[in-house]
ZALUMLUM-629858 format. One line per field, with one value per atom (N, C-alpha, C): residue in one letter; atom name; z, x, y. Coordinates in Angstrom, 2 decimals. Layout:
<atoms>
resn: [A; ...] $
name: [CA; ...] $
Z: [Z; ...] $
X: [X; ...] $
Y: [Y; ...] $
</atoms>
This chain:
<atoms>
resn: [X; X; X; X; X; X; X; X; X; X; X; X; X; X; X; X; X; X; X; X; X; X; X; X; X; X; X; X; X; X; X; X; X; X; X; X; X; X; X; X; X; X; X; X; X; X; X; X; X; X; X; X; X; X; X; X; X; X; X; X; X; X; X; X; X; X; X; X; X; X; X; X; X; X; X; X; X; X; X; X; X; X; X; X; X; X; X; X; X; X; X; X; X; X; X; X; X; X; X; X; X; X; X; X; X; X; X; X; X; X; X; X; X; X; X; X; X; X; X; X; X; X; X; X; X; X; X; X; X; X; X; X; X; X; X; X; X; X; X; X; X; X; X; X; X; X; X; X; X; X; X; X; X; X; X; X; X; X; X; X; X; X; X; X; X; X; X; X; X; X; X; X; X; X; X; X; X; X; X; X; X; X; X; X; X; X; X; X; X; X; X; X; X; X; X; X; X; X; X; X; X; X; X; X; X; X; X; X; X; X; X; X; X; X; X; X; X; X; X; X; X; X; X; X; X; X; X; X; X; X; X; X; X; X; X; X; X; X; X; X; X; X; X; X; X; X; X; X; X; X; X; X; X; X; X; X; X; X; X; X; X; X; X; X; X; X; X; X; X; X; X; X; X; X; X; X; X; X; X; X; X; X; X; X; X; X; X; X; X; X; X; X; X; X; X; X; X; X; X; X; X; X; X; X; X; X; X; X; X; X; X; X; X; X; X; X; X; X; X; X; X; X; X; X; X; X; X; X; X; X; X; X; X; X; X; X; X; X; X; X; X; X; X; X; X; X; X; X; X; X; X; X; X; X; X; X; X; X; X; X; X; X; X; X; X; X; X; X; X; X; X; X; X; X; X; X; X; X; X; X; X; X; X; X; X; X; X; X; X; X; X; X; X; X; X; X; X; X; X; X; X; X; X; X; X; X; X; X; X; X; X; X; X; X; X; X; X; X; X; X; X; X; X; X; X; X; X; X; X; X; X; X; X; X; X; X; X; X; X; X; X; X; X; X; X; X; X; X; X; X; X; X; X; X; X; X; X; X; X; X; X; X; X; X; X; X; X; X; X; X; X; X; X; X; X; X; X; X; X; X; X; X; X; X; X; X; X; X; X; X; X; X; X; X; X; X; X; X; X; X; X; X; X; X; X; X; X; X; X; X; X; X; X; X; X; X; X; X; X; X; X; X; X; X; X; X; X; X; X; X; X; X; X; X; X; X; X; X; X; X; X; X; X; X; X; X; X; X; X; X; X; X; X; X; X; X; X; X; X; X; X; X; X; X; X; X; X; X; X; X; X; X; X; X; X; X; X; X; X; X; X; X; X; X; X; X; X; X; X; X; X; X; X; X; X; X; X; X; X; X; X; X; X; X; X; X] $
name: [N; CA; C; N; CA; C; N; CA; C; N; CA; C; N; CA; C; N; CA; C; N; CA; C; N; CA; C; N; CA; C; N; CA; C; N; CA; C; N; CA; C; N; CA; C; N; CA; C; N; CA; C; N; CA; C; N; CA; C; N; CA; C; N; CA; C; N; CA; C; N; CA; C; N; CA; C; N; CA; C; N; CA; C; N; CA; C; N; CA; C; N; CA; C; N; CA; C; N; CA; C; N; CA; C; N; CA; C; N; CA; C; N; CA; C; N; CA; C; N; CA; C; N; CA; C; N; CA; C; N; CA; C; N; CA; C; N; CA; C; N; CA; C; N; CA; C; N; CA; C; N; CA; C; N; CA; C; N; CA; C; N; CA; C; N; CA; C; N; CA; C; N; CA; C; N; CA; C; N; CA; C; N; CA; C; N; CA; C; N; CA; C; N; CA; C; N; CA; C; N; CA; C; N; CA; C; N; CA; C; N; CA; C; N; CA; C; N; CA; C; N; CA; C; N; CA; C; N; CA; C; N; CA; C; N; CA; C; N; CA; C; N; CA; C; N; CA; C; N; CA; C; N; CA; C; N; CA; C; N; CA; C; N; CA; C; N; CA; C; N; CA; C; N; CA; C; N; CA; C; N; CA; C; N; CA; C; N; CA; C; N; CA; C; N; CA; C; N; CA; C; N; CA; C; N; CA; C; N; CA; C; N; CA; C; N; CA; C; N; CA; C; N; CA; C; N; CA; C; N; CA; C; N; CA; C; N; CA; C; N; CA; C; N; CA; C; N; CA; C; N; CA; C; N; CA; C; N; CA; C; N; CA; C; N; CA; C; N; CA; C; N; CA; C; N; CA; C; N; CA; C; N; CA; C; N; CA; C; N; CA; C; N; CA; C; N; CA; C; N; CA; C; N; CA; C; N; CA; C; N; CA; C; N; CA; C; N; CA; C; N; CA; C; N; CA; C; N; CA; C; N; CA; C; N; CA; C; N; CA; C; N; CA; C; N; CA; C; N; CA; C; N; CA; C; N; CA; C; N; CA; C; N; CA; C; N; CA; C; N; CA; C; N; CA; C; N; CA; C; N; CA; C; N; CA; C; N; CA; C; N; CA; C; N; CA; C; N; CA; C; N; CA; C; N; CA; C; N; CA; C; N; CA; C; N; CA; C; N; CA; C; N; CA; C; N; CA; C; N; CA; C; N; CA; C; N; CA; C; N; CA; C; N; CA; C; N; CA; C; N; CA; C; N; CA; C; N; CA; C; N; CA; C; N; CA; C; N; CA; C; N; CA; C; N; CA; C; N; CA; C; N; CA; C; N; CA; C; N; CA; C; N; CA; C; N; CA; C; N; CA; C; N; CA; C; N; CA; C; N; CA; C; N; CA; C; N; CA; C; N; CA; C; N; CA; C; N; CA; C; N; CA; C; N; CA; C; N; CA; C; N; CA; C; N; CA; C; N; CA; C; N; CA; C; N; CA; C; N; CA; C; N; CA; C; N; CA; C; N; CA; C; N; CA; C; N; CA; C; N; CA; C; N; CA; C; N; CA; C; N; CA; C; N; CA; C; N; CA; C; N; CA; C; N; CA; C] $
Z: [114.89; 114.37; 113.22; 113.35; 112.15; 111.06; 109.49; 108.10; 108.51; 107.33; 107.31; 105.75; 105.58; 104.61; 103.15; 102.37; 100.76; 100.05; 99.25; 97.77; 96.74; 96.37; 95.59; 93.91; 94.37; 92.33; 91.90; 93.06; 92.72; 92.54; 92.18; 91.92; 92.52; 94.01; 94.82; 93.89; 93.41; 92.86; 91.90; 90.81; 89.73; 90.50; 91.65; 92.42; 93.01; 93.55; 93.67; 92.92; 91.77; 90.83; 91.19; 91.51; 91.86; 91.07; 90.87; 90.38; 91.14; 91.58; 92.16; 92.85; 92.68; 93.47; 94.42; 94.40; 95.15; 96.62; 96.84; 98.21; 99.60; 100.58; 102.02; 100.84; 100.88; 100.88; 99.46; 98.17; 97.11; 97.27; 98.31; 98.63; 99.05; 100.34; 100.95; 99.83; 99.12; 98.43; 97.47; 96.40; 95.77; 96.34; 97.15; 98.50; 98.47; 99.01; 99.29; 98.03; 96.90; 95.60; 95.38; 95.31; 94.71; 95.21; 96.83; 97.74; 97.94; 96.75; 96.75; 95.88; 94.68; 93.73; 93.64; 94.82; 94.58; 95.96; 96.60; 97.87; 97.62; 98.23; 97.66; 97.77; 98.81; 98.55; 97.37; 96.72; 95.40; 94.19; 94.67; 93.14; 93.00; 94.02; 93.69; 94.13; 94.36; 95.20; 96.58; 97.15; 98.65; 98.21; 96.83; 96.42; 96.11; 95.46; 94.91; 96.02; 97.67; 97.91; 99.48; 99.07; 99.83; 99.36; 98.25; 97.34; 97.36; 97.25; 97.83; 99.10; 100.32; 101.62; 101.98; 101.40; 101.25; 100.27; 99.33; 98.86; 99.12; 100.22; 101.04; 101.99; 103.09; 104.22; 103.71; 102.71; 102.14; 102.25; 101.82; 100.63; 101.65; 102.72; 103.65; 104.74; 104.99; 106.04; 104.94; 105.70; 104.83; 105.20; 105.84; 105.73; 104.99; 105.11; 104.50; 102.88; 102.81; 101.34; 100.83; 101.43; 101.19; 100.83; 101.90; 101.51; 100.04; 99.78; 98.66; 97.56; 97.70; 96.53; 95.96; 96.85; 96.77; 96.27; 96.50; 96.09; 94.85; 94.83; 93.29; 92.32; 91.82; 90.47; 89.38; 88.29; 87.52; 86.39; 85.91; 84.58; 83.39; 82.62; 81.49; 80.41; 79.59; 78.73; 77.44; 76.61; 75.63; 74.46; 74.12; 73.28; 73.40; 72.72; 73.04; 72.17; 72.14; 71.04; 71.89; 71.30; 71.28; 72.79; 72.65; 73.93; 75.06; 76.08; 77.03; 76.84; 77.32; 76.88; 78.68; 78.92; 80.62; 80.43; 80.56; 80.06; 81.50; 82.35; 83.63; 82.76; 82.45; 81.61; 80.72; 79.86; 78.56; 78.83; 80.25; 80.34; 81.02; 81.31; 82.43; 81.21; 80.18; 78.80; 78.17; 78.00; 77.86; 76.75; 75.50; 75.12; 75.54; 76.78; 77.29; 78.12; 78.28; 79.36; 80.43; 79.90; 80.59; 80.64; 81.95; 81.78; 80.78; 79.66; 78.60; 79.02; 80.29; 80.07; 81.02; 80.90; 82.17; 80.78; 81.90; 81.09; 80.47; 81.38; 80.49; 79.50; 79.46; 78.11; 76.88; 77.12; 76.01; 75.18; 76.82; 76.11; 75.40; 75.84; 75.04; 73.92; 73.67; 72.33; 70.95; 71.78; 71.08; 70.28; 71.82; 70.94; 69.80; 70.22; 68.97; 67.97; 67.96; 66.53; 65.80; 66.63; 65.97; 65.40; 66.15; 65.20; 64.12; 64.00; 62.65; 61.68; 62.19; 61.41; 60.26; 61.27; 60.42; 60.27; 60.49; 60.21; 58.90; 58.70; 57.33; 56.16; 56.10; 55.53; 54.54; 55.59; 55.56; 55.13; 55.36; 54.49; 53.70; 52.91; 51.62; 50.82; 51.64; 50.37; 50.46; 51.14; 50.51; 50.10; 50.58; 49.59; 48.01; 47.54; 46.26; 45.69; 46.89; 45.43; 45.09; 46.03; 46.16; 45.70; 46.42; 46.62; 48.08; 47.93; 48.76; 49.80; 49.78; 50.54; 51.63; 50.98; 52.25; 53.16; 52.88; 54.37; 55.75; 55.91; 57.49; 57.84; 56.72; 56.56; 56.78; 55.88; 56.36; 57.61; 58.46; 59.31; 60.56; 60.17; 61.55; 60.69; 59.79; 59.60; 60.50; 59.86; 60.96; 62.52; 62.64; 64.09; 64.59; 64.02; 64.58; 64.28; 63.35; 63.17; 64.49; 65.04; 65.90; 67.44; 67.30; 68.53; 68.07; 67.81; 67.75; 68.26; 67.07; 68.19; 69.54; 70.00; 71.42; 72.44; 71.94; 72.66; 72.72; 71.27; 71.36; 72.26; 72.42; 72.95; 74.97; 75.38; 76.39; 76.73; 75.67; 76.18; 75.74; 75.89; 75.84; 76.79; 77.68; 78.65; 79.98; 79.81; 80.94; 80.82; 79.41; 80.00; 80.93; 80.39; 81.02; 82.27; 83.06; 84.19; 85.16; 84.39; 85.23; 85.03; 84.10; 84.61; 84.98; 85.27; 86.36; 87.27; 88.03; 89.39; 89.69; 91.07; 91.90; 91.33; 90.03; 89.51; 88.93; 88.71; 88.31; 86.40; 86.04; 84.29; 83.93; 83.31; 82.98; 82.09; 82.42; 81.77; 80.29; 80.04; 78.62; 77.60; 78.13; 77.41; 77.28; 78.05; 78.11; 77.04; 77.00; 76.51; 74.59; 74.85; 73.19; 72.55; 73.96; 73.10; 72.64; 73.35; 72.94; 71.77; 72.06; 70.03; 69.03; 68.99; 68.08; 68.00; 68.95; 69.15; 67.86; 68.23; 67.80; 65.88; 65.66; 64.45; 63.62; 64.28; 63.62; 62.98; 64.67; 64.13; 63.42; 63.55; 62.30; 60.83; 60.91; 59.68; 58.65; 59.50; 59.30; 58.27; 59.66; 58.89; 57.98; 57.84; 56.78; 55.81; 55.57; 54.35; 54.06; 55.04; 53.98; 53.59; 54.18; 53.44; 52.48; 52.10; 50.84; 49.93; 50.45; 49.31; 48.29; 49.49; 49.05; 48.67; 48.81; 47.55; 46.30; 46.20; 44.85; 44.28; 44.85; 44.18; 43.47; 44.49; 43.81; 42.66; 42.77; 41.68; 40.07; 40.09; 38.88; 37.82] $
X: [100.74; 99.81; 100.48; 100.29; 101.32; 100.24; 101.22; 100.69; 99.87; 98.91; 98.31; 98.82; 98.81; 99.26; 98.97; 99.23; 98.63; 99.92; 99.29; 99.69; 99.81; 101.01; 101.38; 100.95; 100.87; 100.39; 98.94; 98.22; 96.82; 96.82; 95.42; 95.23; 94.14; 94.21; 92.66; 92.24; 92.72; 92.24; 90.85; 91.21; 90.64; 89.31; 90.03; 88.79; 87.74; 88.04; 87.03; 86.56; 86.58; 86.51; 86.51; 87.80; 88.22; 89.63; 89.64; 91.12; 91.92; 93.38; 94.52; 94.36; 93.73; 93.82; 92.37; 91.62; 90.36; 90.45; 89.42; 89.52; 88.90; 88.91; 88.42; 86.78; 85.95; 84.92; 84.64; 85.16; 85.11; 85.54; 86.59; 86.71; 85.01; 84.79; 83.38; 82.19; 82.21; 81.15; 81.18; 82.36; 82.44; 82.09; 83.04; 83.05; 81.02; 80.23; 78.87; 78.21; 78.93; 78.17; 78.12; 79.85; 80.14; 80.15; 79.84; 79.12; 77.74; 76.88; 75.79; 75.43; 75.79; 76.05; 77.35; 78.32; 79.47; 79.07; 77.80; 77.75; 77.13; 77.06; 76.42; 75.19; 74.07; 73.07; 72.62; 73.39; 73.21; 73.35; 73.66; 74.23; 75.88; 76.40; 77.74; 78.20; 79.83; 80.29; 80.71; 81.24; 82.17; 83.34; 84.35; 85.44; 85.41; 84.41; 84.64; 84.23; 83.29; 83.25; 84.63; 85.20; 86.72; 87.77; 87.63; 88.35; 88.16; 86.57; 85.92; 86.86; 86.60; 86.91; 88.43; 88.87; 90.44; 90.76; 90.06; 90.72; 90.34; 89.50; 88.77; 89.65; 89.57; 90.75; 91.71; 92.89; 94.02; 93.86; 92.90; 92.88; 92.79; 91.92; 91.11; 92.00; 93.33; 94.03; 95.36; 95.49; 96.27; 97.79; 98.53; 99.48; 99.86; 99.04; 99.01; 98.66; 97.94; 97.54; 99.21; 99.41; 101.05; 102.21; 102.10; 102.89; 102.73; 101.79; 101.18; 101.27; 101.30; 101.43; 102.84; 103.76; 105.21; 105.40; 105.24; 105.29; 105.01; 103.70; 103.44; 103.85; 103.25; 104.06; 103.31; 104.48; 103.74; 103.28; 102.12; 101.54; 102.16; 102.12; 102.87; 102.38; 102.89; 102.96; 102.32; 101.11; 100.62; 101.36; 102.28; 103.26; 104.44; 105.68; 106.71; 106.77; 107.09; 107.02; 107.79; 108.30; 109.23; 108.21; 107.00; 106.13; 105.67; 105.73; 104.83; 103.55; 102.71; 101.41; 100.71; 100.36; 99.75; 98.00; 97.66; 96.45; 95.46; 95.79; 94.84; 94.68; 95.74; 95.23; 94.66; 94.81; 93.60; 92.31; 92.08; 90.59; 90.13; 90.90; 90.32; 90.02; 90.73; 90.65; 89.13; 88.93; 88.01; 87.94; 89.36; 89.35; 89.53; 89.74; 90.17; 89.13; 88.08; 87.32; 87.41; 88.28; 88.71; 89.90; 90.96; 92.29; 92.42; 93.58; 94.04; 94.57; 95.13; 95.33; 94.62; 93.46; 92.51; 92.60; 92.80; 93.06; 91.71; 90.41; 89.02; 88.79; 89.25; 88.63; 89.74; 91.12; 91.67; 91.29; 91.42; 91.20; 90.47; 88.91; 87.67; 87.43; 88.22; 88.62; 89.57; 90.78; 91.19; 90.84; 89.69; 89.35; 87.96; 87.37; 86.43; 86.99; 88.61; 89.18; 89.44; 90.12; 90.49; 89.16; 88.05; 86.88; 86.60; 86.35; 85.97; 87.14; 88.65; 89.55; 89.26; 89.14; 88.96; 87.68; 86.46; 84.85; 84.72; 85.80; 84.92; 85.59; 87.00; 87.98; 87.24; 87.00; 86.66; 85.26; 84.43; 82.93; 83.01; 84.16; 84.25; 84.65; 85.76; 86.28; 85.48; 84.18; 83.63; 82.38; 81.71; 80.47; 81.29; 82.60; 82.79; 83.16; 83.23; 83.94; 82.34; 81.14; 79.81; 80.04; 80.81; 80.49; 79.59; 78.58; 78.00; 78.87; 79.35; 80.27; 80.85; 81.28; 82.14; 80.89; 79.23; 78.57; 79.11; 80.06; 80.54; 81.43; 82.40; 82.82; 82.32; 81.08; 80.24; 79.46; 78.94; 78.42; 79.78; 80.54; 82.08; 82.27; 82.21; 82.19; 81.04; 79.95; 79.38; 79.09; 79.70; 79.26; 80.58; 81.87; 82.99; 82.60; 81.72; 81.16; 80.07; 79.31; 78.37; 79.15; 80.30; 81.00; 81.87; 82.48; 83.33; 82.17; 80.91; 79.87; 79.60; 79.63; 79.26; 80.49; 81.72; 82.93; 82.79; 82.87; 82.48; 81.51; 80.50; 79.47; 79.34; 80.33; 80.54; 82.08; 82.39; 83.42; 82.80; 81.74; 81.03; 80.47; 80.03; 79.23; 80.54; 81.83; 82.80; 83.05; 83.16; 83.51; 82.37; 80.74; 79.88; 80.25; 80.33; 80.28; 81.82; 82.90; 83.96; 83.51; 82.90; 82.55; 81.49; 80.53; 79.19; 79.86; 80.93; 81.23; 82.02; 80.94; 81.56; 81.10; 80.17; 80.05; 78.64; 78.47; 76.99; 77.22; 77.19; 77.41; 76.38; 75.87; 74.51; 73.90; 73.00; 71.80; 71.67; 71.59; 71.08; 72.25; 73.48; 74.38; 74.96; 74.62; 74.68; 73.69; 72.50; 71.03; 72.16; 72.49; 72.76; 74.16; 74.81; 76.38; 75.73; 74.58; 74.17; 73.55; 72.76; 72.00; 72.96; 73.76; 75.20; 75.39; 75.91; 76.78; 76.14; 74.40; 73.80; 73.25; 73.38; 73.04; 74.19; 75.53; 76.54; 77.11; 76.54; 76.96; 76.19; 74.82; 73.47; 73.79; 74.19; 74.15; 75.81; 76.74; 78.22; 77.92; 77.17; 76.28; 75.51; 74.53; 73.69; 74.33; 75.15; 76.20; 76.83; 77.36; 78.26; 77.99; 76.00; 75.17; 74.79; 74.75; 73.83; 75.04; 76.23; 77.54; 77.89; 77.54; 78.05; 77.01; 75.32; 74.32; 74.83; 74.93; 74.98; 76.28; 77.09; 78.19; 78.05; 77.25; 77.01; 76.19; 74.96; 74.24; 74.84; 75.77; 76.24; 76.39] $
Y: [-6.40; -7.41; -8.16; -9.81; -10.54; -10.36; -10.57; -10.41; -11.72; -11.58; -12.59; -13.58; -14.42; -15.06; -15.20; -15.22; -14.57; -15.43; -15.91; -16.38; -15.11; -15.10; -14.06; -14.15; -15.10; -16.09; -15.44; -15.48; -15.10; -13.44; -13.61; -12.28; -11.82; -11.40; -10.93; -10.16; -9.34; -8.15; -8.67; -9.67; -9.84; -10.87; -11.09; -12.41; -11.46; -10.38; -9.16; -9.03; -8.32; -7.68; -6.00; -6.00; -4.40; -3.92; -2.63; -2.30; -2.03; -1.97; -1.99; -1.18; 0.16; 1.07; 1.17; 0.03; 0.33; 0.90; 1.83; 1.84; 0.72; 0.89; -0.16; -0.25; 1.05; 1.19; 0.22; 0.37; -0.19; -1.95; -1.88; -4.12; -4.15; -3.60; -3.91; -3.73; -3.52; -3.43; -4.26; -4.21; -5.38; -6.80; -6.79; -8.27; -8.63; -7.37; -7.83; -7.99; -7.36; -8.32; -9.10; -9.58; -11.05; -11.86; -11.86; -12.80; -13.56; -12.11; -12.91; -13.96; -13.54; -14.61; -15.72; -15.67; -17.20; -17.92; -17.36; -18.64; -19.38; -21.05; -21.39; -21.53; -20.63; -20.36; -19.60; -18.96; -18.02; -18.18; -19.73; -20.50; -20.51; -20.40; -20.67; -22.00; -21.80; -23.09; -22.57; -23.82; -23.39; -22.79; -23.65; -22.87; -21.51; -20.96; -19.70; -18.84; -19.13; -18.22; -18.49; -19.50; -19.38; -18.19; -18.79; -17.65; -16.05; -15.99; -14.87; -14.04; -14.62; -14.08; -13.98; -15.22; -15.02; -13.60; -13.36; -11.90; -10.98; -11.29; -10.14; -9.18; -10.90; -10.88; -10.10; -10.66; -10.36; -8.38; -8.16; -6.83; -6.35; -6.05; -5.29; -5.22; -5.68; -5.62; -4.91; -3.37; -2.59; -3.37; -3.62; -4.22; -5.20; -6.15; -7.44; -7.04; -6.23; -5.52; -5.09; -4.16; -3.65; -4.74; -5.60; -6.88; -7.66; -8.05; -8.52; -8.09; -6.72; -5.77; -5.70; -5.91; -5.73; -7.19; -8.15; -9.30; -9.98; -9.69; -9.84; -9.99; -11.14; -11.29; -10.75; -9.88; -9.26; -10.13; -10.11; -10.22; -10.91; -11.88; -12.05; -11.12; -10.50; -10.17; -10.80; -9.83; -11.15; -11.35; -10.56; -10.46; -9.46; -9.99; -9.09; -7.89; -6.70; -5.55; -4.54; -3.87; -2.62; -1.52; -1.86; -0.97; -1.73; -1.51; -2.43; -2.43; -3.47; -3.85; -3.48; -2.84; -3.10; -3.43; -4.83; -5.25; -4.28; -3.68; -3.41; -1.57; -0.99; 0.32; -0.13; -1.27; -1.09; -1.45; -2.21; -2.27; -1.34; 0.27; 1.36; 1.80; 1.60; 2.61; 1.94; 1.00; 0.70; -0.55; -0.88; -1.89; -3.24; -3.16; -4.95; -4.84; -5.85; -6.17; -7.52; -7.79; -9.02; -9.30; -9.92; -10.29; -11.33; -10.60; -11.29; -12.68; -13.34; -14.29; -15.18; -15.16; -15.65; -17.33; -18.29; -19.60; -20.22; -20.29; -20.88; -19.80; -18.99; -17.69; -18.29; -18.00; -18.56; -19.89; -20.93; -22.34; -22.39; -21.96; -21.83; -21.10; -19.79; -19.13; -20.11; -20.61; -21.36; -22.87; -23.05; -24.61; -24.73; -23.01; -22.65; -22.36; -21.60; -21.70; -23.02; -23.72; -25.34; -25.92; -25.95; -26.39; -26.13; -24.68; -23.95; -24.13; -24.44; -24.66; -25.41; -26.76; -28.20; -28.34; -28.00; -27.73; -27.43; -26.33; -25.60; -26.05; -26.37; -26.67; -28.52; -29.05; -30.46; -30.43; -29.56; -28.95; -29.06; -28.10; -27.12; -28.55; -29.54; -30.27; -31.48; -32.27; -32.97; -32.23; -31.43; -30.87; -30.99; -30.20; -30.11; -31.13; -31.83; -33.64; -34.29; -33.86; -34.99; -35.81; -36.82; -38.39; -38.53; -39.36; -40.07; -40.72; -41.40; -42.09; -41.09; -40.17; -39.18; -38.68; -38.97; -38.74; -38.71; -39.72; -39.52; -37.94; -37.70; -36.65; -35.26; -35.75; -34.54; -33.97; -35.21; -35.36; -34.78; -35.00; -34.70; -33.16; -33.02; -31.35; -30.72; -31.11; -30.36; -30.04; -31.30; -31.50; -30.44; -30.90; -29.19; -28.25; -27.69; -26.15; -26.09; -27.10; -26.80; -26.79; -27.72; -27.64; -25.80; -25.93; -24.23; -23.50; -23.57; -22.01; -22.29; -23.87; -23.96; -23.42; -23.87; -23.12; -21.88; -21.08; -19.43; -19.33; -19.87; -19.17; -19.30; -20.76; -20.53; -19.41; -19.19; -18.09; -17.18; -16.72; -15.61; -15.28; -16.60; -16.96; -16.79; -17.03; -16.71; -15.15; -14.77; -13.33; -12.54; -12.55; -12.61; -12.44; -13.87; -14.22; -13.34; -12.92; -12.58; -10.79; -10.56; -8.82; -8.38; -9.37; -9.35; -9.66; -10.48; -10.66; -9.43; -9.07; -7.70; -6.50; -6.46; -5.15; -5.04; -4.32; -4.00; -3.86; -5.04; -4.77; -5.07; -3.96; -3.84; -5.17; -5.62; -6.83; -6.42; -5.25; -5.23; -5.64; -4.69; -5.46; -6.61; -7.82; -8.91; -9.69; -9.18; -9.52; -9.01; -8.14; -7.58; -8.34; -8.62; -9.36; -10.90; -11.17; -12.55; -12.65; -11.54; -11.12; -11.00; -10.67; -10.33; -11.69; -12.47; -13.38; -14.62; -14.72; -15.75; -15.10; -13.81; -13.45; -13.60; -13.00; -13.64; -15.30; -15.73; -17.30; -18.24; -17.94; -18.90; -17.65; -16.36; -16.19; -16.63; -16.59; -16.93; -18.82; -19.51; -21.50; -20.96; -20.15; -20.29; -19.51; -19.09; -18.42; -19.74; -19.67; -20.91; -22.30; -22.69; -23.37; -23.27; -21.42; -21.26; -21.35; -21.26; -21.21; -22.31; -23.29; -24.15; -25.32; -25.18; -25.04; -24.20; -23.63; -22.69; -23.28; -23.41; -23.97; -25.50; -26.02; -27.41; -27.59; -26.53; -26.50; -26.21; -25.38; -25.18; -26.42] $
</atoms>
């Protein structure tokens, strides 16, 4: 029987949401989760549930599985250091829950840092000069402090979404990273509202 064809770039594995070593029984089951939610009767698209069946196909045919596996390209590395980093043991271990270099998680991590960069920075230095005039200033400060929590908060909303697909991750803890998420970030603005009241008042 011929292989069937596979892109070595991808990663069925992570498009399941299974670990390397899953068994037939663990693809099929994953596969009937994450099918219900990426078709697009379930609210998905056509792409994701192509993607779906293609890492189905791929996985579920042990040869073609074998092939693939040998092929593979390994992982970049998130930094270089004297130890190897294997990001698939640290999320069995339990600190990584998500692949470190999944690209909408970074982008969206990174472009909530750049906000808050220049947000708070550009806050701090016209609240303390109060001139009137720099209103526009202020108004583009805030609006990057409100854009950064909206980035954070949709990369909160992707990790979400990549460890609910294929798995049963429990609702409550979803319900609680969002409580965190939103007590941290109105109390993080209203700190450094009341800061920088008090500072002005002096």
């Amino acid at each position: 029987m011929a292989l069937q064809k596979f892109d070595s770039r991808k990663d069925y594995y992570l498009i399941l949401g299974v670990p390397q070593d899953a068994s037939a029984e663990d693809l099929d089951r994953a596969y009937r989760g994450a099918a219900r939610k990426r078709h697009p009767d379930g609210g998905g698209s056509e792409e994701e549930m192509k993607a779906l069946n293609e890492a189905h196909d791929i996985l579920s045919d042990p040869e073609t599985r074998k092939a693939y596996d040998a092929e593979r390209r390994p992982r970049p590395a998130v930094y270089q250091s004297s130890m190897a980093f294997d990001p698939e043991a640290a999320s069995r271990a339990g600190t990584l829950k998500i692949p470190v270099n999944d690209p909408d998680l970074a982008g969206l991590l990174i472009g909530a840092a750049a906000c808050f960069g220049v947000g708070i920075p550009l806050l701090l230095l016209v609240e303390m000069q109060w001139v009137f005039v720099l209103w526009p200033l202020r108004v583009m400060a805030f609006g990057a402090l409100l854009l950064g929590v909206f980035m954070a908060h949709s990369a909160l909303r992707v990790k979400h979404h990549k460890l609910r697909s294929g798995s049963d991750y429990p609702r409550r803890l979803v319900v609680l990273q969002e409580l965190i998420f939103w007590a941290v970030a109105l109390g993080g603005i209203g700190t450094l509202i009341a800061f920088l009241y008090m500072f002005r008042s002096r």
